[in-house]
MIMARPA-137866 format. One record per atom (N, C-alpha, C): residue in three letters; x, y, z. Coordinates in steps of 0.2 Angstrom, whole numbers, plus 5000, padded with zeros to 4 digits. Each point is the difference from the previous one (the first is absolute). Layout:
N
ALAXYZ...
REM end
This chain:
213
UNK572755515350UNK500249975006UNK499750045006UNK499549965005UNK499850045005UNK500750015004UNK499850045006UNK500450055004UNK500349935005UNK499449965003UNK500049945005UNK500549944997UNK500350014993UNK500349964996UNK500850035001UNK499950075002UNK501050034999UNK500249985007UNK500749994998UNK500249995004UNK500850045003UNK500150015004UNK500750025003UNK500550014998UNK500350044995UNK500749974999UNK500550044999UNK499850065007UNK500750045003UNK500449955006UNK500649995000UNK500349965003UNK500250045007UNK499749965007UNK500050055006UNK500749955006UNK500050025004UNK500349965003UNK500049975004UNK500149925000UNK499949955004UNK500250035006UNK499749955006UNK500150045007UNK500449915000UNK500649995004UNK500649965001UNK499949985007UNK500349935001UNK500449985010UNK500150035002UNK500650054996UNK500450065003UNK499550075003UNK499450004996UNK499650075001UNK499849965006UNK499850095006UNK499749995006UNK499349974998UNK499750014998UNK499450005000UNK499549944995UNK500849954998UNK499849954997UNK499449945001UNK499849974998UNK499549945005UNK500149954995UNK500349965006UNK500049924993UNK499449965002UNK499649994992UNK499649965002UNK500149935007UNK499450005002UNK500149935005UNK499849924998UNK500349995005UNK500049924998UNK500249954994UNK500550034998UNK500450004994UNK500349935000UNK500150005003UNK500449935004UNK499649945002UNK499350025000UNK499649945001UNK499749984993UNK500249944997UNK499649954992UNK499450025002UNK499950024992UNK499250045001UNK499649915000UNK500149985000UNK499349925000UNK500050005007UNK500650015006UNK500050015006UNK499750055005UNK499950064997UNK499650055001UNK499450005001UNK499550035009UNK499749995002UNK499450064998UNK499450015001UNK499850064997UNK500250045003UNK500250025006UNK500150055002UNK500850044997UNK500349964999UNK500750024996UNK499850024994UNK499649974998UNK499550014991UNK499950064999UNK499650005006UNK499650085002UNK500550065000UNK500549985005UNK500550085002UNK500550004991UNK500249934997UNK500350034994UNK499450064994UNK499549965003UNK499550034995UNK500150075001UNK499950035006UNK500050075000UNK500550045003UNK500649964999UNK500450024999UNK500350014992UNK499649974998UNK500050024992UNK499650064997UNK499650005004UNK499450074998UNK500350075002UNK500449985007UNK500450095004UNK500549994997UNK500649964994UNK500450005002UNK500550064995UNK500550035002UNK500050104999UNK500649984994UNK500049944996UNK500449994994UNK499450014992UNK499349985004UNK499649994998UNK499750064995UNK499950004995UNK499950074996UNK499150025002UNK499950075003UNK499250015004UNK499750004993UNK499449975004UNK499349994997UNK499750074998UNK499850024993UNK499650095000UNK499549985005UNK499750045002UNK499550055001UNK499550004998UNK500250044994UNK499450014995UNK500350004991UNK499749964995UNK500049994996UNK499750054992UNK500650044997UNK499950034994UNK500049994994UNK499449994997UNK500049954992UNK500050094997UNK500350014994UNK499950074994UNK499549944996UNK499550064999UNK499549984994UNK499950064995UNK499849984996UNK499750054995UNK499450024997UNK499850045003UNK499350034999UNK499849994994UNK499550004999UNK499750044993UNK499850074999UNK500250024995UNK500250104999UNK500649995004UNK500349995003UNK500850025004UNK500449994997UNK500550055000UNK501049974993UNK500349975005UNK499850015007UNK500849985005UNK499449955005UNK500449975002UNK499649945006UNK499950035006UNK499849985003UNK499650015008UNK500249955004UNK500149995007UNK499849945004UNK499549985002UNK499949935002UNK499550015000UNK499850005007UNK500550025003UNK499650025008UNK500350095000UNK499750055002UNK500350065001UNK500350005005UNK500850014999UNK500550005005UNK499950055005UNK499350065001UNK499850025005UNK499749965004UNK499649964998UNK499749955004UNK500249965002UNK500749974999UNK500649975005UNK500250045005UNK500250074998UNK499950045007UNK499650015005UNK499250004995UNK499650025006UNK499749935005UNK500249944999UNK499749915000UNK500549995008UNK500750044999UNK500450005005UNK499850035005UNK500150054997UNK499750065007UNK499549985004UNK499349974995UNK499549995004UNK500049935005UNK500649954996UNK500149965007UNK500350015005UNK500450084999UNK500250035006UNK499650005004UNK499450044998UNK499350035005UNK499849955002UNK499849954996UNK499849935004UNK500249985005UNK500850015001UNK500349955006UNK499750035005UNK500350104997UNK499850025008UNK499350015002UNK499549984996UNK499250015002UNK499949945003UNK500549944997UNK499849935005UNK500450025008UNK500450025000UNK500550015008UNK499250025004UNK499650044997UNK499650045004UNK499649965002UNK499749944997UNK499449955002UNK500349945006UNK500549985001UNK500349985004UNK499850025008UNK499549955002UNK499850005007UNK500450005005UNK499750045006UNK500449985006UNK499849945003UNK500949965002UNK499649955003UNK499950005009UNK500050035003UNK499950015007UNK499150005000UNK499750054996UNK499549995003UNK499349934999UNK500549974992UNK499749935001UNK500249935003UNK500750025002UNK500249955006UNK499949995007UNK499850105002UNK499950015007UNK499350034999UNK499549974997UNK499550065000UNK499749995008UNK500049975003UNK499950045007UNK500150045004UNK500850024996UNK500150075003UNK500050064999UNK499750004992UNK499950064998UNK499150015001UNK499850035000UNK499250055002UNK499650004991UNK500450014997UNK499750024991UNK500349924997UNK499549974996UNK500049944998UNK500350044989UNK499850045000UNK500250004993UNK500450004999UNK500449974994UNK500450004997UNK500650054998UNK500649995003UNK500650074999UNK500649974996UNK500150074999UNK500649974993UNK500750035001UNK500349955000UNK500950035000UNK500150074997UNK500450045005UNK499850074996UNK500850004995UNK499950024992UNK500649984995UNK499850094997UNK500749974996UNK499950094997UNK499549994994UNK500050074999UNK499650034994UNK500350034996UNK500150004995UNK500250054994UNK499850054997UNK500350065001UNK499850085001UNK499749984991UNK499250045000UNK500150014991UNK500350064996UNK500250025006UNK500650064996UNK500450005003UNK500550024999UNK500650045005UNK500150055004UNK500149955007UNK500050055005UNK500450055000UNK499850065001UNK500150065000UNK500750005005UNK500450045001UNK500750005005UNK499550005007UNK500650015005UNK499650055006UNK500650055003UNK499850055001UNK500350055002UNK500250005006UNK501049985001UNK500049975007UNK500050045005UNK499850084999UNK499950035005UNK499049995002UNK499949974997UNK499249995003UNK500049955005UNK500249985006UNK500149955003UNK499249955000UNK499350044998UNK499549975003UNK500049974994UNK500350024994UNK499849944994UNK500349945000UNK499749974999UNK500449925000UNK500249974992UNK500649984997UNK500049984991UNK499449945003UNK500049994992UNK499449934998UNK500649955002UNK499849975004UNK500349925000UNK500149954996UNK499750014995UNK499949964996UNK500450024992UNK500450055001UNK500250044996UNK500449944995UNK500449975005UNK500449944996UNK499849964996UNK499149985001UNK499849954995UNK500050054993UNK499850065002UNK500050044992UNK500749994997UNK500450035005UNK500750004994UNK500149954998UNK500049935003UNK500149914997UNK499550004993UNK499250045001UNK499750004994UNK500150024996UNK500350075000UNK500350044994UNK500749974996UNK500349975005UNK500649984998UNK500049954996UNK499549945001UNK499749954996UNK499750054993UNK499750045002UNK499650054993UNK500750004994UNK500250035003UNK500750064996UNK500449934998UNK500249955003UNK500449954999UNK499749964994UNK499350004998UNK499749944997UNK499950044992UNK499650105002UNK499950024993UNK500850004997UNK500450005004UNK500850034995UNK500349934998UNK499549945003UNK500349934996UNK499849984994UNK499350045000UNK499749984993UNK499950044993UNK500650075002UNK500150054996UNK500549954996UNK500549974998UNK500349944995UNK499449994994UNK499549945005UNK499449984995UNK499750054994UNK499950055003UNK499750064995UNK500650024994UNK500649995004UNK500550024994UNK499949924994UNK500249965004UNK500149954995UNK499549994997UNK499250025001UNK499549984993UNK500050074994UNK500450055002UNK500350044995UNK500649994997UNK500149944999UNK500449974997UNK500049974993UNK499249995001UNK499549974996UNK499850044994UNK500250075001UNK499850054995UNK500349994993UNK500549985002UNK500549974991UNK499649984997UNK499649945002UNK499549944997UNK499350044997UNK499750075002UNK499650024997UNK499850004994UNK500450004995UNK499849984991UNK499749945000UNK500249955003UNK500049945000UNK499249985005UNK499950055004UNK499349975005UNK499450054995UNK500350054997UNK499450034996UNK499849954993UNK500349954994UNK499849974999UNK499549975000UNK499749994994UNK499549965001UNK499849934997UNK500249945002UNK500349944997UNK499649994994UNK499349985000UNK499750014993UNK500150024996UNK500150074999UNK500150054999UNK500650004993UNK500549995006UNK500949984999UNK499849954993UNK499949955004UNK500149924994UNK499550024995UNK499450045002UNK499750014992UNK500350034995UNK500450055003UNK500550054997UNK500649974994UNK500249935004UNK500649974999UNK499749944993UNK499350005000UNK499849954996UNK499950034993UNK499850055002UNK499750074995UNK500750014997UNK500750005001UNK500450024998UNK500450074997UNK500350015001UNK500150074996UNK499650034994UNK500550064996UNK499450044996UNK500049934994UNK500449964998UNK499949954995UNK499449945001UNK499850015007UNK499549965002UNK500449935002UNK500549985000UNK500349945001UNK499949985011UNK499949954999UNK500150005008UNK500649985000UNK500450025006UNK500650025004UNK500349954999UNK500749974998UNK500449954999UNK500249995007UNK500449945002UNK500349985004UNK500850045002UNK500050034996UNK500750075001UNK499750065003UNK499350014999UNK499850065000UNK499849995009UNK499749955001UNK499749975006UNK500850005003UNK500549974999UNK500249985005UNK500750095002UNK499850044994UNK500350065002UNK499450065004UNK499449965001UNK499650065004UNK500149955008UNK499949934999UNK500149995009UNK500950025002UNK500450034997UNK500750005000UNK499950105002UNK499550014998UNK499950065000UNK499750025007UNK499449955003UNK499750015007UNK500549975006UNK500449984996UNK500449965008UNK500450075004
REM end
């Protein structure tokens, strides 16, 4: 069974009338053959946001098994989920930068320089800014200090989410006798029969799958 096929089934709890923050669908009260598109539309996505709703992944882990491997892999490396996020961190804030100003294309009469100027947005230290010594008054801290910690914070929250994944495909190590194997191998074995030469009865068969389970 693919991953896209499991489904749900810790029981979480319904949000009620009674909860603050409940939203009852709309237009409930209006016969859906009397429903216009626009009521069509607000039920529709009020079905897509609606917070009873179990969320949609992210990103999608199938376990496969290598060839030469005893234990599975996924098949996307759960560091690459971490680094996919991050770097749409970086994208946001590299787009914030490209963001023109609009004065000089709505007033350019009154500005003198016809080029092109851009909304000033932060930057993302690529390391961590250093403290500053508050008795240096002429040093100024990085401004932008915040988006680091929000980055890092995102870093350290996502590798300590996917330390679970790593435990659970060690889980798989039981099954090594079973993934070393080698199925040709096996049924030639079983046809060959023991040292009588007899191939394997149906007792013998059903006391080695009784023995894999």
């Amino acid at each position: 069974m693919a991953t896209n096929e499991v489904h749900n089934t810790f029981s979480k709890k319904l949000l009620t009338p009674e909860d603050s923050d409940y939203e009852e669908a709309p237009y409930q009260d209006v016969p859906e053959a009397s429903r216009d598109d626009w009521q069509n539309t607000a039920i529709w996505l009020h079905g897509l946001f609606d917070k009873n709703k179990d969320p949609e992944p992210l990103f999608v882990l199938d376990l496969i098994l290598k060839p030469g491997h005893l234990i599975p892999t996924y098949s996307t490396n759960p560091e690459d989920v971490v680094a996919k996020v991050l770097a749409v961190f970086d994208d946001g804030v590299s787009i914030l930068q490209q963001i023109p100003q609009l004065e000089p294309i709505l007033l350019s009469r009154l500005f003198k320089t016809h080029g092109k100027k851009m909304l000033k947005a932060p930057l993302r230290p690529p390391q961590k800014p250093s403290p500053v010594d508050p008795l240096k008054k002429s040093v100024l801290p990085d401004e932008n200090t915040w988006l680091w910690e929000a980055y890092e914070a995102i870093r350290v929250a996502l590798t300590a989410a996917i330390q679970p994944l790593y435990e659970y495909v060690q889980t798989f190590a039981q099954f090594e006798p079973e993934n070393r194997l080698n199925p040709d191998k096996y049924v030639a074995a079983l046809d060959e029969g023991a040292e009588d030469g007899e191939p394997a009865d149906a007792e013998a068969l059903r006391a080695d799958i009784l023995r894999h389970q």
